[in-house]
C-alpha positions as a printed Julia matrix, in Angstrom:
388×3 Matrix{Float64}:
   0.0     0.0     0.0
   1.36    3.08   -1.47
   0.7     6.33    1.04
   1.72    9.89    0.41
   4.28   11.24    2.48
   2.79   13.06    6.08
   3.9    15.14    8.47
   5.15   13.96   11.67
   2.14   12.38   13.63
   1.28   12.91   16.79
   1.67   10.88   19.52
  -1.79    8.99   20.9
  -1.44   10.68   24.43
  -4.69   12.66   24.5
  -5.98   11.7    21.48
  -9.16   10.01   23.2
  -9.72   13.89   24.06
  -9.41   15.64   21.23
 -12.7    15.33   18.86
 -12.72   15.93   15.8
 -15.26   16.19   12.49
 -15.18   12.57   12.54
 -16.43   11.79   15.88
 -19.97   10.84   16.47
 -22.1    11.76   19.74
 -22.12    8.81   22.41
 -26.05    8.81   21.53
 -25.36    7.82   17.71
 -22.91    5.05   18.71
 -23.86    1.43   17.65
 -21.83   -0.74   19.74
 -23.4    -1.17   23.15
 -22.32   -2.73   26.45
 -18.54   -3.18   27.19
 -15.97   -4.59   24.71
 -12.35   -6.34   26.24
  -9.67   -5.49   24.05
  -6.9    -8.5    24.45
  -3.32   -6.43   23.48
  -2.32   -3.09   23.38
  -0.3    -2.85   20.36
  -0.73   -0.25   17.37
  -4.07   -2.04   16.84
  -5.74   -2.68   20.03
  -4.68    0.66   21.12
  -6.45    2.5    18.34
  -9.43    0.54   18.62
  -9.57    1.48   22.11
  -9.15    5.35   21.48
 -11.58    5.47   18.69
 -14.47    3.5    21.18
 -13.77    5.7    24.22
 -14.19    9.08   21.98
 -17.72    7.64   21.31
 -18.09    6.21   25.2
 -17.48    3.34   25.41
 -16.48    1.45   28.35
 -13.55   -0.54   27.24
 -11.63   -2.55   29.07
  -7.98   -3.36   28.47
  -5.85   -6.34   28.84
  -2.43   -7.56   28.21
   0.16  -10.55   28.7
   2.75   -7.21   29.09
   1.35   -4.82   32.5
   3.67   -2.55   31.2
   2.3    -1.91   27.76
  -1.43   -2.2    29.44
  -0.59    0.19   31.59
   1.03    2.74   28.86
  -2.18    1.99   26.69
  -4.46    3.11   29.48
  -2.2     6.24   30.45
  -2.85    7.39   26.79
  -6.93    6.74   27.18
  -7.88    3.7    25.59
  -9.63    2.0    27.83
  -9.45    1.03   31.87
  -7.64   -2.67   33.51
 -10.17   -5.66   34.24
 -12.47   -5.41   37.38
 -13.99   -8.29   39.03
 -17.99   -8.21   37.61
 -17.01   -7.16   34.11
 -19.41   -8.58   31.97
 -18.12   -7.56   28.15
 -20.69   -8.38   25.42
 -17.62   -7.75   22.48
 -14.61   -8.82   22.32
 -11.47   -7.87   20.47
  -8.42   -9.83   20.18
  -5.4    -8.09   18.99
  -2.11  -10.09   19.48
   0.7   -11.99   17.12
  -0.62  -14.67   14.73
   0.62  -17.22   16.52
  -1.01  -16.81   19.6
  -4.58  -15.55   17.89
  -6.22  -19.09   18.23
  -5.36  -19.73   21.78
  -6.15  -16.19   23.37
  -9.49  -16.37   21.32
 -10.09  -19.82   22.64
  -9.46  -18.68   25.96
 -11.68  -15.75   25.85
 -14.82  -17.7    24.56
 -14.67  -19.84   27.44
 -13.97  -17.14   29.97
 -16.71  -14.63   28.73
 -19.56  -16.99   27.61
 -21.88  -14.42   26.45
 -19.47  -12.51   24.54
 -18.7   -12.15   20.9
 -15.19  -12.91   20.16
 -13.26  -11.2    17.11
  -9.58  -10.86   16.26
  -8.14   -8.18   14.03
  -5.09  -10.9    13.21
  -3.9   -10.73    9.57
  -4.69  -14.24    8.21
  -7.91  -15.95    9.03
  -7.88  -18.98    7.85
  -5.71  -20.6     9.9
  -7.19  -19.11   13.32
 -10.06  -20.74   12.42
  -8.9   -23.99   11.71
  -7.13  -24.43   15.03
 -10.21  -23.21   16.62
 -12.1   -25.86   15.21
  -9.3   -28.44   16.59
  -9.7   -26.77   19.85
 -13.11  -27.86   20.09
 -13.86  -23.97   20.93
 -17.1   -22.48   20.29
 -16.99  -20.92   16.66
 -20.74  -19.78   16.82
 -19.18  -16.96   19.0
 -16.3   -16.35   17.17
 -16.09  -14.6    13.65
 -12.68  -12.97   12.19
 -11.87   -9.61   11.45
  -9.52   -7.86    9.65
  -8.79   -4.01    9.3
  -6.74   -2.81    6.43
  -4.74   -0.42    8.28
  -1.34    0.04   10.05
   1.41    1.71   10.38
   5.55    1.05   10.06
   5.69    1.56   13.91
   3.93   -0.56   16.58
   2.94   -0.26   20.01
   0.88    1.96   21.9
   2.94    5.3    21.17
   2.22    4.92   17.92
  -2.11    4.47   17.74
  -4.26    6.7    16.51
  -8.28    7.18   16.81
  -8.29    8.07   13.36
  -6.04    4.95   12.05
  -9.22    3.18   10.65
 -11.5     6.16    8.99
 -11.86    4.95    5.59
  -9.97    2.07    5.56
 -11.86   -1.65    4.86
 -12.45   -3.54    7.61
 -13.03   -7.28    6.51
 -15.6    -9.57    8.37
 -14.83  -12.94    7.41
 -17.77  -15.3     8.25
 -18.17  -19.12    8.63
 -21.0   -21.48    8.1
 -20.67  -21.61   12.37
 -22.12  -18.59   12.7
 -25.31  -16.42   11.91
 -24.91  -12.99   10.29
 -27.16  -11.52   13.43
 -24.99  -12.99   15.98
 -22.04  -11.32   14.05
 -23.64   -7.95   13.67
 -20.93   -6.4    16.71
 -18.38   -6.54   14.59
 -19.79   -4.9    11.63
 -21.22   -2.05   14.47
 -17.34   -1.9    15.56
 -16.51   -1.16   12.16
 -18.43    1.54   11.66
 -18.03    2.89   15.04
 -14.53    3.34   14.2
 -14.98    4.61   10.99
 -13.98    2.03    8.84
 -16.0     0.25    5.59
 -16.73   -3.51    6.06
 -16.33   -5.79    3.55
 -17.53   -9.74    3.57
 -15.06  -12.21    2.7
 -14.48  -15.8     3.17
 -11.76  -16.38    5.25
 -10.21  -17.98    2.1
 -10.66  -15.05    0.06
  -9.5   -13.13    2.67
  -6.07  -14.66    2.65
  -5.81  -14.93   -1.38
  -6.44  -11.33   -0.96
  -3.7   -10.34    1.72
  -1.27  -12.35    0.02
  -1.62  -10.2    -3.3
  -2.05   -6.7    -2.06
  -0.25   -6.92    1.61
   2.46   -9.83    2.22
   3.77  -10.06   -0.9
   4.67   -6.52   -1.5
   6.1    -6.56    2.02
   8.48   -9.35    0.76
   9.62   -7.25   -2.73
   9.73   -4.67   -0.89
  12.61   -6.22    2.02
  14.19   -7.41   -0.84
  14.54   -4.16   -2.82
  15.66   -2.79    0.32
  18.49   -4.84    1.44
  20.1    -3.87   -2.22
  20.8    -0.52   -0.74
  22.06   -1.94    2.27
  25.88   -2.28    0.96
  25.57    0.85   -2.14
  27.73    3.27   -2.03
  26.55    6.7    -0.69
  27.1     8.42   -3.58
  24.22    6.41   -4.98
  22.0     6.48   -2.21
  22.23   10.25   -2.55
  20.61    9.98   -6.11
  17.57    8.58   -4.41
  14.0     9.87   -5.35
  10.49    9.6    -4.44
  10.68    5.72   -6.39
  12.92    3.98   -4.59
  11.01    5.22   -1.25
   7.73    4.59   -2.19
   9.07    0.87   -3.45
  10.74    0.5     0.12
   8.75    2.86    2.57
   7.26   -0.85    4.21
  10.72   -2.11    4.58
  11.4    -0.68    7.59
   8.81   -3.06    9.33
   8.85   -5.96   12.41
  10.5    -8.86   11.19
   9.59  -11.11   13.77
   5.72  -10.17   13.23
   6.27  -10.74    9.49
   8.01  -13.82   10.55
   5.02  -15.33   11.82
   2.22  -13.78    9.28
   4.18  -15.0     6.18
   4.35  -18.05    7.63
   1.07  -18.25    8.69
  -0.32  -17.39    5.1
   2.99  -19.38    3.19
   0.91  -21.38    0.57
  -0.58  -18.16   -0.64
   2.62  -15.87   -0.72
   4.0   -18.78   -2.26
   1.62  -18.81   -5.47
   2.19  -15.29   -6.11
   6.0   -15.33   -5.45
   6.08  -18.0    -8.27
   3.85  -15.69  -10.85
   6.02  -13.01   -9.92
   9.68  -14.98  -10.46
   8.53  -16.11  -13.97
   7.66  -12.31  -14.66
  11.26  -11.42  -13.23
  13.26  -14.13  -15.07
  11.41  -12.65  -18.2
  12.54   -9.45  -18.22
  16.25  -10.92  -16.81
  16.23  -12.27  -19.87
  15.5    -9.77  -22.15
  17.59   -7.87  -20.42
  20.78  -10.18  -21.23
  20.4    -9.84  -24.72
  18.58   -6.15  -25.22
  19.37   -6.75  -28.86
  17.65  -10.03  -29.51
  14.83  -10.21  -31.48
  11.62   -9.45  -29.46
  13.91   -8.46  -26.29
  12.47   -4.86  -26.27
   8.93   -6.32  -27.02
   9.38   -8.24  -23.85
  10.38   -5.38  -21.4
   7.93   -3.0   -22.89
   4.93   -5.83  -22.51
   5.99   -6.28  -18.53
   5.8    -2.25  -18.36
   2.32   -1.71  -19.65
   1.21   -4.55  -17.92
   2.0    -2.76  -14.63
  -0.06    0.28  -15.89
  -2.77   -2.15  -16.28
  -2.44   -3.25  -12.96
  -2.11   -0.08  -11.18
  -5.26    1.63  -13.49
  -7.03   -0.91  -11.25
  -6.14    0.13   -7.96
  -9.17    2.13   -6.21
  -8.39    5.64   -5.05
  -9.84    8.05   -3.25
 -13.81    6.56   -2.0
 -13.44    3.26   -3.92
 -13.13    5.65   -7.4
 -11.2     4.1   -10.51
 -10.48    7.51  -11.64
  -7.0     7.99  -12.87
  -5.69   11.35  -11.86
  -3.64   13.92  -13.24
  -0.22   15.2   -11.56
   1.29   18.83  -10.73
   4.16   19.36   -9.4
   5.33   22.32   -7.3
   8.77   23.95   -6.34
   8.08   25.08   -2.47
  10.82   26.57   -0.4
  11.51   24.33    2.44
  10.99   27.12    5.05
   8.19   27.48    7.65
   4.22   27.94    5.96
   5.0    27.7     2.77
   3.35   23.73    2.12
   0.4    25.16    4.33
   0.69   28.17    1.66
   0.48   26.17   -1.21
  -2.4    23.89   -0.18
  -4.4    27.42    1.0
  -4.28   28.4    -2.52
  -5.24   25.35   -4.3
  -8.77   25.59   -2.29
  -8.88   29.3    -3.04
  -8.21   28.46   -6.96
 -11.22   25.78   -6.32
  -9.5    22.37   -7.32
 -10.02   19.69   -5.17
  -6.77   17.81   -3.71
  -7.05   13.82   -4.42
  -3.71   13.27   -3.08
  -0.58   14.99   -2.35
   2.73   13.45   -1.96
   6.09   15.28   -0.67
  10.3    14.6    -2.37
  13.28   16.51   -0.69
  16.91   16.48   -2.46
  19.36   15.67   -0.02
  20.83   19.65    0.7
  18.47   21.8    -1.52
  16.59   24.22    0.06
  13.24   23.55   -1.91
  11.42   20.68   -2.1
   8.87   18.78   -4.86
   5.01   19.1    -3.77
   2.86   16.38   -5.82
  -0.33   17.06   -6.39
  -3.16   14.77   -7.78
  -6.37   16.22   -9.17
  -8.66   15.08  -11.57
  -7.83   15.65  -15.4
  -9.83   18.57  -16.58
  -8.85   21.12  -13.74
  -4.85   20.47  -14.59
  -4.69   23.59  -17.19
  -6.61   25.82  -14.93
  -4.63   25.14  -11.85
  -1.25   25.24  -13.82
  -2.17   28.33  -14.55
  -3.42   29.98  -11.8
  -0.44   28.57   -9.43
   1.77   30.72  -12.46
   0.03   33.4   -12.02
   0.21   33.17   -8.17
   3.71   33.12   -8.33
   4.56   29.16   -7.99
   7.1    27.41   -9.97
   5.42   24.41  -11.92
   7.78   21.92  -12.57
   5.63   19.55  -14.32
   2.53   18.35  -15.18
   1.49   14.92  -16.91
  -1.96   12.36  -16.55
């Protein structure tokens, strides 16, 4: 997943305070009753700050008192008490532990609703089943949204506004019994989507943990370059490594947990590789050129697919801006744009190592790129490109 680069976030401390055009009135909520949230990671933590800005009494628990403890000083939620009686619950921790806290949790809290946000669901569910647990309590959950950091210090209330949240049912359950996970969704802002727990992991594999792997890979190549090279490096090579810089020993355990999937795509993708290798050995050959141009335009026709900004298909046009790299002058630039009366689809930010300017992207849709070419010109801006 391909993000724009953002200013520095903030850190979750207080963020359970601070409302926002987002946040809903504790009378509009849909969740009702407590929810348990099992870890206090990035995820659990988030969950937790989102509910409690709607009012929700949420309880927190962790193997780790220490990271419980940090989760509740930022406001996500309050420790166990003796009478608790949660009616949803959440259960955020490793892969490889998913199946046996959610096991655990369905027997402790027999009225509840058991979840997990874990990134594979198929094999949860399987070992649940060899458990003997109770799977007509238990459905899995998955929301499409992270960050490169983990832990508590790093959540966010907002992490989930927009993003799809997938609810992958089983023939165990009804779809009214599992209607507290699609009010969780929404309550935090996020779109469900229905999968299969199969699908589900067919689709992670594709979009997710395989580009995680290509992108490690790419990565480690710049490991042992030189730093004159390095110092050539643009907006590509970051946006083609920006997920490198993630846990391995999470990955560890989600690649592995999801192997036979990654697998199938890793193959597609070394065939496509060896390909252009060898066209690449012999650029002269006959059809060599064909070859590499063929693997190019196919990626076009794989990105063109990729749905932007609310599910849209719409390919977008680019602009890009000189701005000094001095104090107000993005904030300057952006001001303008909404005074000019183009909407911003997306904006993405490129420094060169020691100048004292940097590149401002901006997406917008096709037929406003003269007009707002123009009238940045005429503003005084220095266009440095434009191109659909």
């Amino acid at each position: 997943m391909t993000e724009p680069t953002r200013a520095s976030s903030a850190d979750a401390g207080g963020i359970a305070d601070q409302l926002d055009a987002h946040d809903l009135a504790e009378g509009s909520r849909r969740l009702s009753g407590q929810v348990r949230i099992v870890g206090s990671g990035l995820l659990g933590t988030s969950i937790g700050l989102r509910l409690r800005q709607h009012g929700v009494d949420v309880i927190l628990d962790d193997v780790s008192p220490a990271a419980r403890s940090l989760a509740i000083d930022y406001g996500a939620g309050r420790l166990p008490a003796q009478g608790d009686q949660p009616t949803l619950v959440v259960v955020a921790v490793p892969p490889d532990v998913t199946a046996s806290i959610v096991a655990r949790e369905l027997q402790a809290h027999p009225e509840a609703l058991v979840t997990d946000v874990a990134s594979v669901k198929v094999a949860p569910l399987v070992e649940l089943r060899a458990l003997g647990a109770d799977v007509s309590r238990y459905i899995g959950s998955h929301p499409m949204a992270g960050r490169e950091r983990g832990g508590a210090v790093s959540a966010r209330a907002d992490l989930f506004i927009g993003r799809p949240w997938v609810i992958a049912g089983h023939d165990d359950i009804s779809y009214r019994r599992a209607a507290a996970v699609e009010d969780l969704a929404l309550d935090l802002g996020a779109t469900p989507i229905e999968m299969t727990p199969d699908e589900h992991d067919a689709g992670v594999a594709l979009v997710s943990h395989v580009p995680q792997v290509v992108a490690s890979l790419m990565a480690t190549r710049l490991a042992a370059a030189p730093d004159a090279s390095l110092e050539l490096a643009g907006q590509g090579v970051r946006d083609v490594t920006r997920i490198a810089a993630s846990d391995p020993a999470l990955w560890v355990q989600i690649l592995g947990a999801n192997a036979s999937r990654v697998v199938d795509v890793l193959r597609e993708l070394r065939v496509d590789l060896d390909g252009v290798i060898d066209a690449l050995d012999a650029p002269e050959a006959p059809g060599a050129r064909r070859a590499v141009a063929e693997a190019i335009g196919a990626g076009n026709g794989g990105v063109a697919r990729l749905p932007g900004k609310h599910g849209s298909t719409t390919q977008f046009s680019s602009v890009i801006v000189l701005v000094d790299d001095t104090p107000g002058q993005l904030a300057r630039l952006l001001t303008e744009i909404g005074e000019i009366g183009v909407n911003l689809e997306d904006l993405r930010l490129e420094h060169s190592p020691g100048a004292p300017v940097g590149l401002a992207e901006v997406a917008i849709v096709p037929d406003q790129e003269q007009r707002l070419v123009a009238e940045l010109e005429r503003r005084g801006w220095t266009v440095a490109g434009a191109f659909a």
